[in-house]
BATISE-596471 format. One record per residue (C-alpha): residue in three letters; x, y, z. Coordinates in Angstrom, 1 decimal, decimal comma, padded with zeros to 4 digits. Example, Ala and Ser with C-alpha at 12.3 -4.5 7.8 and 13.67 -1.06 7.14 Angstrom:
REM residues 2
<rec r="ala" xx="012,3" yy="-004,5" zz="007,8"/>
<rec r="ser" xx="013,7" yy="-001,1" zz="007,1"/>
***
This chain:
REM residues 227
<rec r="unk" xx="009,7" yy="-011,1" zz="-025,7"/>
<rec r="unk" xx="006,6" yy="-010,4" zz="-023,5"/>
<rec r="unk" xx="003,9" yy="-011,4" zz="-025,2"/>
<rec r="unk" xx="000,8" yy="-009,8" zz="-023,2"/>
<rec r="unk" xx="000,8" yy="-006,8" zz="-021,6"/>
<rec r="unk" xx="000,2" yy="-008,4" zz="-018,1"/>
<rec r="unk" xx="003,1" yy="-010,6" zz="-018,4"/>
<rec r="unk" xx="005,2" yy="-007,8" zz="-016,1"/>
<rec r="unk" xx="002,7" yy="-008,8" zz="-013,5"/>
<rec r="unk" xx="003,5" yy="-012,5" zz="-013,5"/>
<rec r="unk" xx="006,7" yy="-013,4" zz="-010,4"/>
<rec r="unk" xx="010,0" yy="-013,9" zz="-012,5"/>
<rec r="unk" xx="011,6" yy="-017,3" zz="-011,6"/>
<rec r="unk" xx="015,8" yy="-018,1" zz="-011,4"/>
<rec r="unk" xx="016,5" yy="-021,7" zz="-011,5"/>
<rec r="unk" xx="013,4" yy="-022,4" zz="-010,5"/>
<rec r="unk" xx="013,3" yy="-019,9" zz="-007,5"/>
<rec r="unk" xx="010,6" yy="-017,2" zz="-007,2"/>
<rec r="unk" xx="012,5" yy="-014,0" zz="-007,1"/>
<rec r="unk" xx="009,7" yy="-012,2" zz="-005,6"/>
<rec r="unk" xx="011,4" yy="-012,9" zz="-002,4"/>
<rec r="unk" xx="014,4" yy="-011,3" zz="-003,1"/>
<rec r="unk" xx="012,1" yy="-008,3" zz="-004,1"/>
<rec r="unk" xx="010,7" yy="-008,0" zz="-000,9"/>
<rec r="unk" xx="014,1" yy="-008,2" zz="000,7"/>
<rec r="unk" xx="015,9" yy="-005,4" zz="-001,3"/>
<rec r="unk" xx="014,2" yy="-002,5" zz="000,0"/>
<rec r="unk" xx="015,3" yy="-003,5" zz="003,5"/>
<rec r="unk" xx="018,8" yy="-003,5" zz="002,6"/>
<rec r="unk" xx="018,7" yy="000,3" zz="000,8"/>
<rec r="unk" xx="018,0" yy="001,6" zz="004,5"/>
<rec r="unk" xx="020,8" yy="003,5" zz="006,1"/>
<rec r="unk" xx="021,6" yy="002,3" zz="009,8"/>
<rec r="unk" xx="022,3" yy="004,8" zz="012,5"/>
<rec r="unk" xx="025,9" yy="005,0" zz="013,1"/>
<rec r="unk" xx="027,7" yy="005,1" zz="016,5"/>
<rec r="unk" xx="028,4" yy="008,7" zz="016,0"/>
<rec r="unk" xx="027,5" yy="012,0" zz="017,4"/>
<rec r="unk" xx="026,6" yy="013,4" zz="013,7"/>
<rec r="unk" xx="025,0" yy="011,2" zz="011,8"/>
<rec r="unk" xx="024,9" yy="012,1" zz="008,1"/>
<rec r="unk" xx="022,4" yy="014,4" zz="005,8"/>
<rec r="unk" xx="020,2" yy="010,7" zz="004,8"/>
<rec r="unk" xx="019,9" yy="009,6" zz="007,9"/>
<rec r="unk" xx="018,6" yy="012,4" zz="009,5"/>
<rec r="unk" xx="016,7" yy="013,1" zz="006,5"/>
<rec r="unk" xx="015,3" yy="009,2" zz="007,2"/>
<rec r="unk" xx="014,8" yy="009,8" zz="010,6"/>
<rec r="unk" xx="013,0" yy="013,1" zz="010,4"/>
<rec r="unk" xx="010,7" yy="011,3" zz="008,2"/>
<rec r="unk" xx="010,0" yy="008,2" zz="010,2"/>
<rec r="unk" xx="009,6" yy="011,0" zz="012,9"/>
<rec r="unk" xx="006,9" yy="012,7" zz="011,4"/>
<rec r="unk" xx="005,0" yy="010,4" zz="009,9"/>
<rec r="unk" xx="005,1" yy="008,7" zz="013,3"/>
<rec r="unk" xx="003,7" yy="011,4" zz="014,9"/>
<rec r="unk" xx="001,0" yy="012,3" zz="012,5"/>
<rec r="unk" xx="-000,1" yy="008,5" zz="012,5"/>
<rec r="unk" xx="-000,7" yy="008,2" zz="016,0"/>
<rec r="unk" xx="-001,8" yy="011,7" zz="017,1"/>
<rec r="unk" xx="-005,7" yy="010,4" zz="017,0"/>
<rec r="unk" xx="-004,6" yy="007,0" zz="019,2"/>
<rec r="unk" xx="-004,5" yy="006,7" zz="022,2"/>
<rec r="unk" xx="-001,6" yy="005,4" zz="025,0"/>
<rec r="unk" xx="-002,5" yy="001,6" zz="023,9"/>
<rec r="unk" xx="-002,5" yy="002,3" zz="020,2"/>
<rec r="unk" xx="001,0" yy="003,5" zz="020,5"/>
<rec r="unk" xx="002,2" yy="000,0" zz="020,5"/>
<rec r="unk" xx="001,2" yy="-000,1" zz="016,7"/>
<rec r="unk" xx="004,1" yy="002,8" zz="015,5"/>
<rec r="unk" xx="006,6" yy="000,5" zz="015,0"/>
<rec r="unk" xx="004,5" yy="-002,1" zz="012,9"/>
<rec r="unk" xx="002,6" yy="000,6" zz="010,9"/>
<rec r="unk" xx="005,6" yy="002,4" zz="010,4"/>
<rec r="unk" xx="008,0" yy="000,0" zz="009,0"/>
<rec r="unk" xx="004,9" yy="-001,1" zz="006,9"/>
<rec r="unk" xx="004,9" yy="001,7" zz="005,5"/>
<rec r="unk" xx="008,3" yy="002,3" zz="004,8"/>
<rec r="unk" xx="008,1" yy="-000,8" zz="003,2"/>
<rec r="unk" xx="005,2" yy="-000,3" zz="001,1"/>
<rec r="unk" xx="006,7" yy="002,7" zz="-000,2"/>
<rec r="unk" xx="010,2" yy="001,7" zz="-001,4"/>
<rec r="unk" xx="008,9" yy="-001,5" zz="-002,9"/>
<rec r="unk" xx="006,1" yy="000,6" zz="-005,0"/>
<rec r="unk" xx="008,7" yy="003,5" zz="-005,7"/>
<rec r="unk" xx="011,3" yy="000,3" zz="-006,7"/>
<rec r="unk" xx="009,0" yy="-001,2" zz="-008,7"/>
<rec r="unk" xx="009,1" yy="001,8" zz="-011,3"/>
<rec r="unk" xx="012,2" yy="001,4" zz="-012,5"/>
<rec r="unk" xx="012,9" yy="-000,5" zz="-015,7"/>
<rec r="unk" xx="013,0" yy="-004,3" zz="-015,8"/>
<rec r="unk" xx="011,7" yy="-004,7" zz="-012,5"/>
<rec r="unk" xx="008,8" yy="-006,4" zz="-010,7"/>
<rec r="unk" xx="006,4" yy="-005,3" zz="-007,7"/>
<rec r="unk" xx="005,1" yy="-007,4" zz="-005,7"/>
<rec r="unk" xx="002,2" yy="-005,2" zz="-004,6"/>
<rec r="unk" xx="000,8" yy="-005,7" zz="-007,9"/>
<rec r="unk" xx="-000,2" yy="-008,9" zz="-006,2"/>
<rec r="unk" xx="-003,4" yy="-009,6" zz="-004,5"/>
<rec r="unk" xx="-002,2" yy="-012,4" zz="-002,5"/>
<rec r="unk" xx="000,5" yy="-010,5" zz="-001,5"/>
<rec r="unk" xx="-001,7" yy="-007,5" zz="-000,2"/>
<rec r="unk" xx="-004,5" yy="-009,6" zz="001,0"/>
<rec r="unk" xx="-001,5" yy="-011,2" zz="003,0"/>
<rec r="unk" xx="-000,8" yy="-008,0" zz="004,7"/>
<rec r="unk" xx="-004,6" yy="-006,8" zz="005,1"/>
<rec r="unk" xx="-006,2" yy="-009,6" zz="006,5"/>
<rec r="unk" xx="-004,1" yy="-010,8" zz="009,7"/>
<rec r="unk" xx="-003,8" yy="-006,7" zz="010,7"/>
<rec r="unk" xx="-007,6" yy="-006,3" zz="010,3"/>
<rec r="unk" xx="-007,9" yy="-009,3" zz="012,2"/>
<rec r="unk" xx="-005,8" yy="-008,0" zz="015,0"/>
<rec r="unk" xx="-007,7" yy="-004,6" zz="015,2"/>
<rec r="unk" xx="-010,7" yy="-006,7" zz="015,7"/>
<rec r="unk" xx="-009,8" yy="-009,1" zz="018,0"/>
<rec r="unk" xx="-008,5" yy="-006,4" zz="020,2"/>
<rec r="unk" xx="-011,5" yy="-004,5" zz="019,9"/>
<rec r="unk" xx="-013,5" yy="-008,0" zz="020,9"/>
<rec r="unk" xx="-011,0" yy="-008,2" zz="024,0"/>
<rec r="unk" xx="-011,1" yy="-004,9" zz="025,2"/>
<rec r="unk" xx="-014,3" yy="-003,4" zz="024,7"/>
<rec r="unk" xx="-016,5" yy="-006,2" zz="023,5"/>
<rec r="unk" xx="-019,7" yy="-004,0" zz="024,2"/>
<rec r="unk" xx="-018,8" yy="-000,8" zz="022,0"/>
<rec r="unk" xx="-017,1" yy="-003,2" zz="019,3"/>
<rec r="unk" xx="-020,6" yy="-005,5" zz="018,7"/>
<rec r="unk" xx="-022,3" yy="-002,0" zz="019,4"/>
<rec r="unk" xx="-021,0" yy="-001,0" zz="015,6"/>
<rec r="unk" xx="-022,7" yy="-003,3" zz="014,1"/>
<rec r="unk" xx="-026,3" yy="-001,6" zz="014,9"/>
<rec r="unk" xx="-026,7" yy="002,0" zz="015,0"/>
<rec r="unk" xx="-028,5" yy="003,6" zz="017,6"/>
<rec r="unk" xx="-031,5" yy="004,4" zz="017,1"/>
<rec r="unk" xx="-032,5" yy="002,1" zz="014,9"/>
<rec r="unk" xx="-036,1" yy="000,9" zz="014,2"/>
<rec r="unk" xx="-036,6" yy="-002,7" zz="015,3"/>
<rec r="unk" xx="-037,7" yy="-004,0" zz="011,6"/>
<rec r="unk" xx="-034,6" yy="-002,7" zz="010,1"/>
<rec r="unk" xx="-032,9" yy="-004,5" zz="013,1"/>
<rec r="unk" xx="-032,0" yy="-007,9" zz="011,2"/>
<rec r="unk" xx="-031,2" yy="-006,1" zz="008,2"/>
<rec r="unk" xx="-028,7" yy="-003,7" zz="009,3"/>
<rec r="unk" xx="-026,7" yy="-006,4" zz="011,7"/>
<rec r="unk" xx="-026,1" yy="-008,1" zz="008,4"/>
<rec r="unk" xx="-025,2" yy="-005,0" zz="006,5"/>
<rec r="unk" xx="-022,8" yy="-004,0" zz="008,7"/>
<rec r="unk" xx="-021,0" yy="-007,4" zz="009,3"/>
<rec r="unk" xx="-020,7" yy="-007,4" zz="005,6"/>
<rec r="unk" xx="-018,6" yy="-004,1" zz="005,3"/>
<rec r="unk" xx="-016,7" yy="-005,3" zz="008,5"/>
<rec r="unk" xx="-015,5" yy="-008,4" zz="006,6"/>
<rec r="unk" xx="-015,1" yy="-006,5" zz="003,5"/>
<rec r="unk" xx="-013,0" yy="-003,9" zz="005,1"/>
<rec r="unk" xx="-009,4" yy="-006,2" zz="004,3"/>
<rec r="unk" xx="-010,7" yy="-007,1" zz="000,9"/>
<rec r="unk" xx="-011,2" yy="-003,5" zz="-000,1"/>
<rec r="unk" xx="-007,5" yy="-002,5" zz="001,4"/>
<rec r="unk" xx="-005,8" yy="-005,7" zz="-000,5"/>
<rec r="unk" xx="-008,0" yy="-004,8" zz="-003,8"/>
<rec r="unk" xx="-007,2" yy="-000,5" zz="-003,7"/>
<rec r="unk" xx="-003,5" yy="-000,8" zz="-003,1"/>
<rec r="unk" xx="-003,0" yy="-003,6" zz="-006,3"/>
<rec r="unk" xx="-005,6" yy="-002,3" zz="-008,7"/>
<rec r="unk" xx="-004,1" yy="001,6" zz="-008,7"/>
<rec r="unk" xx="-000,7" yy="-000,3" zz="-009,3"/>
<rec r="unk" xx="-001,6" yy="-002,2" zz="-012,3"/>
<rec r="unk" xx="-003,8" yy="000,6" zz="-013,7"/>
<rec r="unk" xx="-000,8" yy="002,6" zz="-013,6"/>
<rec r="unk" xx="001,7" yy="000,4" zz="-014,5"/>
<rec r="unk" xx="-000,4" yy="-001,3" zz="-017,7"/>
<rec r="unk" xx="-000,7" yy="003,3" zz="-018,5"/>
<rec r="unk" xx="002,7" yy="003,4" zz="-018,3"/>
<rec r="unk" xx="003,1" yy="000,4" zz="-020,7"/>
<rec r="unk" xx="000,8" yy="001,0" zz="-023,1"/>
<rec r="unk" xx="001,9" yy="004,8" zz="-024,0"/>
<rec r="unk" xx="005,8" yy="003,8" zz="-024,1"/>
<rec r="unk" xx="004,6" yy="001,0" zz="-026,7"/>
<rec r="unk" xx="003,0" yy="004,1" zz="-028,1"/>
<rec r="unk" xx="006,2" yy="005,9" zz="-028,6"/>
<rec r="unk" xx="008,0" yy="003,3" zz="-029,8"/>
<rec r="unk" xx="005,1" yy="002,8" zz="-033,1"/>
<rec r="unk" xx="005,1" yy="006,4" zz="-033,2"/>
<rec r="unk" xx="008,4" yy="007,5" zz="-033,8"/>
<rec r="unk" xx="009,1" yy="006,2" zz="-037,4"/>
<rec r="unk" xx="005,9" yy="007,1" zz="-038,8"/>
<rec r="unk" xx="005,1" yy="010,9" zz="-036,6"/>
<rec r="unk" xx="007,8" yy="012,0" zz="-034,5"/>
<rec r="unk" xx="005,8" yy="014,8" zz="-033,4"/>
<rec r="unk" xx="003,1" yy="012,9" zz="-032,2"/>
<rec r="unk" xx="005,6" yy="010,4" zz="-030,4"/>
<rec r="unk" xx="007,4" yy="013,6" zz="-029,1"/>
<rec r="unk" xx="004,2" yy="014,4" zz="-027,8"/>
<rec r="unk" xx="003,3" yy="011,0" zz="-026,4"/>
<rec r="unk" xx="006,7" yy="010,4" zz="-024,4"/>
<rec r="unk" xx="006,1" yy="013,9" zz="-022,8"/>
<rec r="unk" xx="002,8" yy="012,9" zz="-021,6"/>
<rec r="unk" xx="004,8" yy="009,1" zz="-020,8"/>
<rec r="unk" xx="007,0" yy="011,8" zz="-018,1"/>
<rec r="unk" xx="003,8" yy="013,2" zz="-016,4"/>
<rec r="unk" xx="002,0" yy="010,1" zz="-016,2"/>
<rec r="unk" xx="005,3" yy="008,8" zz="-014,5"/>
<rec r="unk" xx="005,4" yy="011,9" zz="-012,3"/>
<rec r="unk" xx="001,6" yy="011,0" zz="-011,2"/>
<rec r="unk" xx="002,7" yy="007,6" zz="-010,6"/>
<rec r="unk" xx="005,5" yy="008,1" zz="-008,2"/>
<rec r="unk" xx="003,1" yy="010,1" zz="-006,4"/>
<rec r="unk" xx="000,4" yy="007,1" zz="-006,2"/>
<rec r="unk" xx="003,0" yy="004,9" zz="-005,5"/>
<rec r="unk" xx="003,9" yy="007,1" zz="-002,1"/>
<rec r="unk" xx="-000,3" yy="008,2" zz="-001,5"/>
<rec r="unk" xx="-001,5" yy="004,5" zz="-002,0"/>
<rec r="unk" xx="001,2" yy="002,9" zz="000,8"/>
<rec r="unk" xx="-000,1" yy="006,4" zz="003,0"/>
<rec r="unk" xx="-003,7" yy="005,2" zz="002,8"/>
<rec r="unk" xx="-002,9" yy="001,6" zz="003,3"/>
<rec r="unk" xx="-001,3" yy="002,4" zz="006,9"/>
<rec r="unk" xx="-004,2" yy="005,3" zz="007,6"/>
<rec r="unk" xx="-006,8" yy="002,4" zz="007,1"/>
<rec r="unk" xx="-005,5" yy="000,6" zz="009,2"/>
<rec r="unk" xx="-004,9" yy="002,9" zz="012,2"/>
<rec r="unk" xx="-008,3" yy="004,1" zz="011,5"/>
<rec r="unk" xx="-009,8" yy="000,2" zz="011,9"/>
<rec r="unk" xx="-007,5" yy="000,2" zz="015,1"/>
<rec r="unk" xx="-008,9" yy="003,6" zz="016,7"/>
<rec r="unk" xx="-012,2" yy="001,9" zz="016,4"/>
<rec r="unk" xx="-011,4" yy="-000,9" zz="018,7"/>
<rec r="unk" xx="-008,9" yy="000,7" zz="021,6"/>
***
């Protein structure tokens, strides 16, 4: 029996083995693989018109070197999508809820984005840090400013993606508790409740999907800024 709402959000444990790893691996192994055949099924060309598309809408604003990145970004975000979307269902556990986990993800890609920026164009990357035109008081000021919301850039992608998950998931909880105290005592208002219970889920399989999106357009948007 759970005994705090915020128990769902703790890693479950099998003989003394974190089964957040085998979370993270499931989703990988729900992905059709393209046959050897001329025809390939309705899911995997459903899948691969998909990966197409998002492909091509993510790196449309890139150029020829950012290209490199569709492979990485898009897999991430494949990824990011069925564990969120997985981590709806009853009695299971998302591992995005975690801000290790999403820090983990954030950090080295940010990190890249910059150090490629430093490599390639060092001039335009430092040149962000100071508007042009700025007045030579405000000089000091604004160099620190701006460093600032460059480091804070990774924090804020690790901190949006796991605090719209446990806001929703914690909703989700605390109307189907709800429904369950409701129903002997007002059905009506329980009624009531568990239809609201289906539209919150609704919004949440959409957040789940729109949260992974931004995630991945963050990050090619950090990247666009350095190549």
């Amino acid at each position: 029996m759970m005994t705090s709402f915020f128990d769902q959000f703790a890693s479950p444990y099998l003989l003394g083995i974190p089964l957040i790893v085998v979370a993270m691996t499931l989703p990988w192994l729900l992905f059709p693989t393209p046959s050897s055949r001329w025809i390939n099924n309705r899911l995997i060309t459903l899948q691969t018109w998909f990966t197409g598309q998002f492909t091509n809408q993510l790196m449309s604003p890139l150029n020829i070197k950012g290209h490199k990145w569709a492979l990485m970004l898009t897999s991430l975000m494949v990824f990011l999508i069925t564990i969120n979307l997985l981590g709806l269902l009853p009695y299971t556990f998302t591992p995005t809820t975690q801000l290790s986990l999403n820090m983990g993800f954030a950090v080295p890609l940010w990190l890249a984005t910059v150090i490629i920026g430093m490599q390639n164009q060092p001039t335009i990357a430092l040149g962000h840090l100071l508007p042009e035109g700025t007045p030579v008081a405000l000089i000091p000021a604004l160099i620190i400013i701006e460093t600032i919301s460059l480091l804070i850039r990774p924090l804020a992608l690790g901190v949006r993606l796991t605090a719209n998950l446990t806001a929703g998931h914690l909703l989700i909880q605390l109307i189907a508790t709800a429904v369950f105290v409701l129903m002997p005592m007002m059905p009506t208002v329980a009624i009531l409740t568990a239809t609201v219970l289906f539209l919150l889920t609704l919004l949440e399989v959409a957040v789940a999907m729109i949260q992974a999106y931004v995630f991945v357009l963050l990050l090619s948007l950090y990247l666009q800024e350095n190549i």
